[in-house]
C-alpha positions in Angstrom: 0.0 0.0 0.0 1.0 3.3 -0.8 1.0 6.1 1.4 0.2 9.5 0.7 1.8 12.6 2.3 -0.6 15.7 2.5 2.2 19.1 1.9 0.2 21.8 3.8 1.5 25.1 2.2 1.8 28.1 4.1 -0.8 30.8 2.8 0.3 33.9 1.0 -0.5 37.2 2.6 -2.0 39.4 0.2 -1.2 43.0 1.2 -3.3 46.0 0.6 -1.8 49.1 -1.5 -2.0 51.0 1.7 -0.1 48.3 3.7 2.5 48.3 1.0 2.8 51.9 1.5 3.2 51.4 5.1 6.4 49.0 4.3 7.9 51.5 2.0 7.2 54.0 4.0 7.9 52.5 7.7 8.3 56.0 9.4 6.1 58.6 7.4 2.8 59.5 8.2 0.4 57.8 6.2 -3.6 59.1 6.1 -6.2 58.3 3.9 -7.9 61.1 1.9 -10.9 61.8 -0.5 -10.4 60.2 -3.7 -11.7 61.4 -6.8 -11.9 60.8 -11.0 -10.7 57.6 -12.1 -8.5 57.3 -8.4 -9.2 54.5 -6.2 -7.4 55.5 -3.3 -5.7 58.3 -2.1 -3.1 58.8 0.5 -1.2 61.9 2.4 2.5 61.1 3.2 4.0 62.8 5.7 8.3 62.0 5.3 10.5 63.0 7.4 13.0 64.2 4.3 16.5 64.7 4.7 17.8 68.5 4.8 20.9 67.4 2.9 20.7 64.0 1.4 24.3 63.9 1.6 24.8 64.9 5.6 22.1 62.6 6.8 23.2 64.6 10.3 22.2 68.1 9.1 18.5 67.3 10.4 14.9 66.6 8.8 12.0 68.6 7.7 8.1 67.5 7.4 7.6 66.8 3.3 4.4 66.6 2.1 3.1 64.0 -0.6 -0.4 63.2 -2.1 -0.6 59.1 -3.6 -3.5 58.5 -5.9 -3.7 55.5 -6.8 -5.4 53.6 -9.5 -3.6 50.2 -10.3 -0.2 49.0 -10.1 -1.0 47.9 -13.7 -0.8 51.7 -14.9 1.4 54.2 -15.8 2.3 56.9 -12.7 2.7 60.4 -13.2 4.7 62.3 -11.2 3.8 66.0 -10.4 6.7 68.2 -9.3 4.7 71.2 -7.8 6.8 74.4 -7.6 5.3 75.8 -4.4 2.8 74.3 -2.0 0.5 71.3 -3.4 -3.3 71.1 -3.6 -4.4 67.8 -4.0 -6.3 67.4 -7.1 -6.3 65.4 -10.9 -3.2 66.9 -13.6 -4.4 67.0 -16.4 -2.1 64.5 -17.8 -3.2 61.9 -15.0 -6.8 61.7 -16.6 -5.1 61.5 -20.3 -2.8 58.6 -19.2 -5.8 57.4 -16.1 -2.5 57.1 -14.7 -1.9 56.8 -10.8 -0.3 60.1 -9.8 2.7 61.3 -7.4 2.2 64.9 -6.6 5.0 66.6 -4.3 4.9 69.8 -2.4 8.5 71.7 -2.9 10.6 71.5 0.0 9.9 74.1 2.1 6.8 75.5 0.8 3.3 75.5 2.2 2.6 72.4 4.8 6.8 71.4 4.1 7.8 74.7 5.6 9.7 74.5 8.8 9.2 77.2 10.8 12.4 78.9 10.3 14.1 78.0 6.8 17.2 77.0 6.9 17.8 78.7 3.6 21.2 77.2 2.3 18.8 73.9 1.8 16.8 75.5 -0.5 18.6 74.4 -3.6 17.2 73.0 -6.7 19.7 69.9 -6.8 18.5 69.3 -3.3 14.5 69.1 -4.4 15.5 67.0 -7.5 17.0 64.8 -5.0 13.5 65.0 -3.3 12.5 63.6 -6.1 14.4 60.8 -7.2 14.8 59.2 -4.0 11.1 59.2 -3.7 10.6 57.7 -7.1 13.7 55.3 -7.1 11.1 53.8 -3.9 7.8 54.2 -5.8 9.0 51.9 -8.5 9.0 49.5 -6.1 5.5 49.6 -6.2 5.1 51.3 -9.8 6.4 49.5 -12.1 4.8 50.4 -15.2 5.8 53.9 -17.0 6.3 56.9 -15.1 5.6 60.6 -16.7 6.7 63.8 -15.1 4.7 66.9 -15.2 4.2 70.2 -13.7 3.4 73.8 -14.4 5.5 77.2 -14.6 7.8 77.1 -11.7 6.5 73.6 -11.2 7.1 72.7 -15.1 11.0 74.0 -14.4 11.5 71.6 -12.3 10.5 69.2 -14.6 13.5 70.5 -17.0 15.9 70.3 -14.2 14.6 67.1 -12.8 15.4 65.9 -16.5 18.7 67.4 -16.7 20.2 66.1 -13.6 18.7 62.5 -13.9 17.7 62.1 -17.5 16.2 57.8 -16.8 14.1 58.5 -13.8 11.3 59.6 -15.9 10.3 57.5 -19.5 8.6 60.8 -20.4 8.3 64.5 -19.3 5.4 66.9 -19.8 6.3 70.6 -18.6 3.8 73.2 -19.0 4.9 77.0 -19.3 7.9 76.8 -17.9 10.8 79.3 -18.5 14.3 78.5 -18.2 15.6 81.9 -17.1 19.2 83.4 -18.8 19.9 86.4 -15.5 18.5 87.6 -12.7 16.6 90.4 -15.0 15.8 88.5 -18.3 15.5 91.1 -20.4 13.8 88.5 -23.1 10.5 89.5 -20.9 10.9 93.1 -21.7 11.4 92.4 -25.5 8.3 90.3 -25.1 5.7 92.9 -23.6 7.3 95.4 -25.9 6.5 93.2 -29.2 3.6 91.4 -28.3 0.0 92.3 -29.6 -0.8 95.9 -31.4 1.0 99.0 -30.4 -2.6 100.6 -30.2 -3.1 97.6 -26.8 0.4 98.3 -26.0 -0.2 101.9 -25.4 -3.5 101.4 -24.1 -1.4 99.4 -20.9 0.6 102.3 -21.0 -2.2 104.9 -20.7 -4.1 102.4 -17.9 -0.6 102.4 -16.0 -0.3 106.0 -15.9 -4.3 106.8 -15.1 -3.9 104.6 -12.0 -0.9 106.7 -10.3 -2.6 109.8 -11.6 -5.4 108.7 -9.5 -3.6 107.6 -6.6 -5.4 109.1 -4.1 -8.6 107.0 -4.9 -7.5 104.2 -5.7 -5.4 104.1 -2.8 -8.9 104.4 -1.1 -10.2 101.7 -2.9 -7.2 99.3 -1.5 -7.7 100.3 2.0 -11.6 99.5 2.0 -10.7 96.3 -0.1 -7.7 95.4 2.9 -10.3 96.6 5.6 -13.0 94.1 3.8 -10.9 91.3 3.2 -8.6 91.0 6.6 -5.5 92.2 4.4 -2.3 93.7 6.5 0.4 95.9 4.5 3.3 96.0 6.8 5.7 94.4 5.0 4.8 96.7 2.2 3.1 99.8 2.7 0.0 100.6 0.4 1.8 102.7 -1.8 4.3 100.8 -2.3 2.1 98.0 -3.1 0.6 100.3 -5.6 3.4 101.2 -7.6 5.2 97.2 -7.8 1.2 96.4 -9.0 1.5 99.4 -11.9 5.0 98.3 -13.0 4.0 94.7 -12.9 0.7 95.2 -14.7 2.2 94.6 -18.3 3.9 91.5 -17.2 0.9 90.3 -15.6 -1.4 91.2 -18.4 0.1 89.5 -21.2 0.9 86.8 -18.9 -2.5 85.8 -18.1 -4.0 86.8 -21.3 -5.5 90.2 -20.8 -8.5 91.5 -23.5 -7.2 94.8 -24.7 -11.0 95.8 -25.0 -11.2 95.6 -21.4 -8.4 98.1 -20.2 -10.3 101.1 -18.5 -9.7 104.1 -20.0 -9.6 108.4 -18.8 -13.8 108.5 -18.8 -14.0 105.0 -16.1 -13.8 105.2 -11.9 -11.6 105.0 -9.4 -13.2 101.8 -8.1 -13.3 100.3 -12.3 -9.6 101.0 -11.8 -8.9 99.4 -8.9 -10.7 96.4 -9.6 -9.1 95.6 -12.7 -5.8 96.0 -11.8 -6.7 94.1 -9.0 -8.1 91.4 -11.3 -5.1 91.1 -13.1 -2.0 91.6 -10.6 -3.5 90.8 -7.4 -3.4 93.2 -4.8 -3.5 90.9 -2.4 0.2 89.4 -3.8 1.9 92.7 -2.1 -0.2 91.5 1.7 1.9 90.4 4.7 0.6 86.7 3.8 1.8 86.5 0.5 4.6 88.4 0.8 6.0 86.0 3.4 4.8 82.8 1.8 6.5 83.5 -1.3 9.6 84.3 0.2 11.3 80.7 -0.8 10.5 81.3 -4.1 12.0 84.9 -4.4 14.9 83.6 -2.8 15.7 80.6 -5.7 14.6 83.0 -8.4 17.4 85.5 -7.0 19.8 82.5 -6.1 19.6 80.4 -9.1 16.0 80.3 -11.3 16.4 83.9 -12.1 13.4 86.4 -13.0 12.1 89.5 -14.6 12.8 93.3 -14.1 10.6 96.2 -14.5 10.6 99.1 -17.3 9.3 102.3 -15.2 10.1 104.7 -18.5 6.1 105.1 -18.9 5.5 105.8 -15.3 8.6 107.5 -14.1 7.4 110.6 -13.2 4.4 109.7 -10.9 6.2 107.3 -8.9 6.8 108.4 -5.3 8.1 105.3 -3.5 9.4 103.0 -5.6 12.3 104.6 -7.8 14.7 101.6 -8.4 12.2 98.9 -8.7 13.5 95.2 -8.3 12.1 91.5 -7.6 15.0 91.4 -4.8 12.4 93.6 -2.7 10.9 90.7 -1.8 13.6 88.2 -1.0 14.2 87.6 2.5 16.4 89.7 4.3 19.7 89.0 5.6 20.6 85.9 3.3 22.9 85.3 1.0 21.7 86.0 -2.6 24.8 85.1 -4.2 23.7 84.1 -7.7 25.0 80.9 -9.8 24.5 82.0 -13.7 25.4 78.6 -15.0 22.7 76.6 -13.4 19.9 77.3 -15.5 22.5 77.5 -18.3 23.2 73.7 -18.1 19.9 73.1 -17.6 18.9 74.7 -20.9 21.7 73.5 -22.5 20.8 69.6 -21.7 17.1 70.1 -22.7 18.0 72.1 -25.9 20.2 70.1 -27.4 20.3 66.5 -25.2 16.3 66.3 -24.2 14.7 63.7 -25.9 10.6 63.0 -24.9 10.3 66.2 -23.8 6.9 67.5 -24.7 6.4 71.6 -23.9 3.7 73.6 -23.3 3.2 76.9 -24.2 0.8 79.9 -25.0 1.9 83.2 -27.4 0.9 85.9 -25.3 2.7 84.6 -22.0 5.2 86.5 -21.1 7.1 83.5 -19.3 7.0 82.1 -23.1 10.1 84.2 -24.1 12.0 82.2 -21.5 11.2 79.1 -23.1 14.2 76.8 -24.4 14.9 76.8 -28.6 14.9 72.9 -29.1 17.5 71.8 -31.4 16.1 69.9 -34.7 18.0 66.6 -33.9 16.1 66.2 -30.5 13.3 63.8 -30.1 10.9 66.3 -28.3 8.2 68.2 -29.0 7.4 72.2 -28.7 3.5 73.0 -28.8 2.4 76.9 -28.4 -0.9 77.7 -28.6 -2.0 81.0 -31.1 -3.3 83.7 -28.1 -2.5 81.5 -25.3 -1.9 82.6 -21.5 0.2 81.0 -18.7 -3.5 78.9 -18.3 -2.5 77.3 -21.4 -3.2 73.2 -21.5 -3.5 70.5 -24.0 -6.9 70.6 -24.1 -7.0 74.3 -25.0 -5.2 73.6 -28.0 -7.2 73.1 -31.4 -8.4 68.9 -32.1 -5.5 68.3 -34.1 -2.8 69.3 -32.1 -4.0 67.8 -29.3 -3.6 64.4 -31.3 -0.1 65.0 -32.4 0.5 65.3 -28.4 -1.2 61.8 -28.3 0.6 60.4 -30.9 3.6 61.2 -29.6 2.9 59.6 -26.2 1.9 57.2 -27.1 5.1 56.6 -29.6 7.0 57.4 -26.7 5.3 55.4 -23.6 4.4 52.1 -26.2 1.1 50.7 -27.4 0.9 49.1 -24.2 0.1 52.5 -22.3 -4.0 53.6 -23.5 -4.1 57.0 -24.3 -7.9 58.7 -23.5 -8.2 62.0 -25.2 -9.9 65.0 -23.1 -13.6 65.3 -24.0 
């Protein structure tokens, strides 16, 4: 007789994404959020990130991260925010019905520490951010990964590119300038050529009416800070004033002003206010903003770069500010030494060494002057849309376009990937 031996096999343990997450991520804070779209679960992250990824001992800060997750079987994008992060859908994410990665910017909105340490604010630093973070998710992600991101945001996606060019199998940046000084005069040029020279001098005449109406429209921004729980202390009002006036052309052709909309001699204090207002921001100048946007005036002075102001239509109504500059609003104290080759080798990589590189941009923007001239022998792709804004997105531009952006992912990423155009 024959005997038979029953094996009894210990059973596999099936984890849940979110206890997966737990083992990547043994000393984060993980807590689930409100998922939405095509996302099955999201998650908040909460790493304690390095300072220096080099000098473990030079301490930790609180980074935030947003998971949303859709299937380990899909591609991930990864969202590399230049300032604080939201959580909601990219628009790539829904084209790809990707899982996405979205990253707050060290030491920006919830990732601030409460005193920056401001020599750790350095763009190779937050690319390291980056890769560490996705050299882990691939553990989990294996499937294509896409980078994306918007102006500053979309920068970052050049740099990210630059510095560690296999990380991502694509990248996706959206308005982003790659910045030549600290003053680019390229924007200048820009406001000076864009559109008709009858809207040009119409931004000219709405500067000038403004400050010639100072008194009342300085009214109008006190009621507006008295409504609205607005402080000026870091700037005063009328200082606040003047940097909106001399920013109003940027901002204008930035965000796609209507020239048919500039008030003219015949309209009221209030119609002034509340236009500039609508297309500056008074509330940028406010104690809150002011100090929130610190980090970012210190890397645009450091090693991003920025824009300078042309007060020749103005200069004889201003009264406070009479050597305008973007270092205003740097912090105080720091060093500000400034590295002209970063950006430099950043453009140069992307310009002439960036392959599957799809940009983003509109005509009007004034950040499009920045953008980088993409050598001919470069697998990427350059889309800018006819009287587009900094707003600008794929699914602005015109049917066909938007399908050459498909068919190019989809070239790039492999017939494997499903590509769902936007409705």
């Amino acid at each position: 007789m024959v005997s038979c031996r029953v094996v009894k096999l210990d059973s596999i343990e099936i984890l849940t994404f979110e206890q997966k997450l737990e083992n990547l991520f043994p000393n984060a804070e993980i807590t689930k959020i409100e998922s939405k779209d095509h996302f099955v679960q999201d998650f908040q992250l909460v790493l304690n990130q390095p300072l220096d990824h080099k000098n473990i001992a030079a301490g930790t800060f609180k980074h935030y991260v947003y998971i949303s997750h859709h299937s380990e079987k899909s591609p991930t994008v990864l969202v590399t925010e230049g300032y604080n992060a939201v959580p909601h859908t990219y628009e790539l994410s829904k084209i790809l019905k990707s899982n996405q990665v979205q990253v707050e910017y060290r030491f920006y909105g919830k990732s601030k520490p409460d005193s920056i340490p401001w020599n750790f604010l350095k763009n190779d630093l937050a690319v390291e951010d980056y890769h560490q973070l996705v050299t882990k998710m691939k553990e989990l992600y294996t499937q294509k990964w896409i980078s994306t991101g918007i102006s500053k945001g979309g920068e970052t996606v050049l740099i990210y590119k630059s510095k560690y060019p296999y990380d991502m199998d694509v990248a996706v940046a959206y308005v982003a300038p790659l910045i030549n000084t600290q003053e680019d005069e390229r924007t200048q040029n820009h406001i000076e050529t864009i559109g008709t020279e009858e809207c040009r001098d119409k931004i000219r005449q709405f500067q000038r009416l403004v400050l010639e109406q100072r008194v009342v429209v300085l009214d109008e921004i006190m009621q507006y800070a008295s409504d609205n729980n607005r402080f000026f202390t870091e700037l005063s009002i009328d200082e606040a004033l003047e940097y909106a006036v001399l920013e109003f052309p940027f901002s204008f052709w930035q965000w796609g002003g209507n020239c048919n909309e500039i008030p003219t001699k015949n309209d009221t204090s209030k119609r002034f206010f509340d236009y500039l207002n609508s297309i500056v921001g008074i509330d940028f100048y406010n104690d809150a903003t002011y100090l929130e946007l610190l980090p970012s005036y210190y890397q645009h002075w450091t090693e991003l770069g920025y824009y300078g102001f042309d007060i020749t239509p103005v200069i004889d109504l201003l009264k406070v500010v009479h050597h305008p500059t973007n270092v205003r609003f740097a912090p105080k104290n720091v060093d500000l030494t400034y590295n002209p080759n970063y950006i430099k080798e950043v453009r140069d990589f992307v310009e002439n060494r960036g392959n599957k590189i799809i940009y983003i941009y509109g005509e009007l923007d004034t950040w499009s002057a920045c953008s980088p001239t993409i050598k001919p022998h470069v697998n990427a792709l350059k889309m800018v849309l006819k009287g587009g804004s900094h707003k600008t997105r794929i699914a602005d531009f015109p049917e066909e376009d938007q399908q050459l952006i498909y068919d190019k992912l989809q070239t790039w990423l492999g017939y494997n990937v499903t590509i769902y155009p936007l409705q």
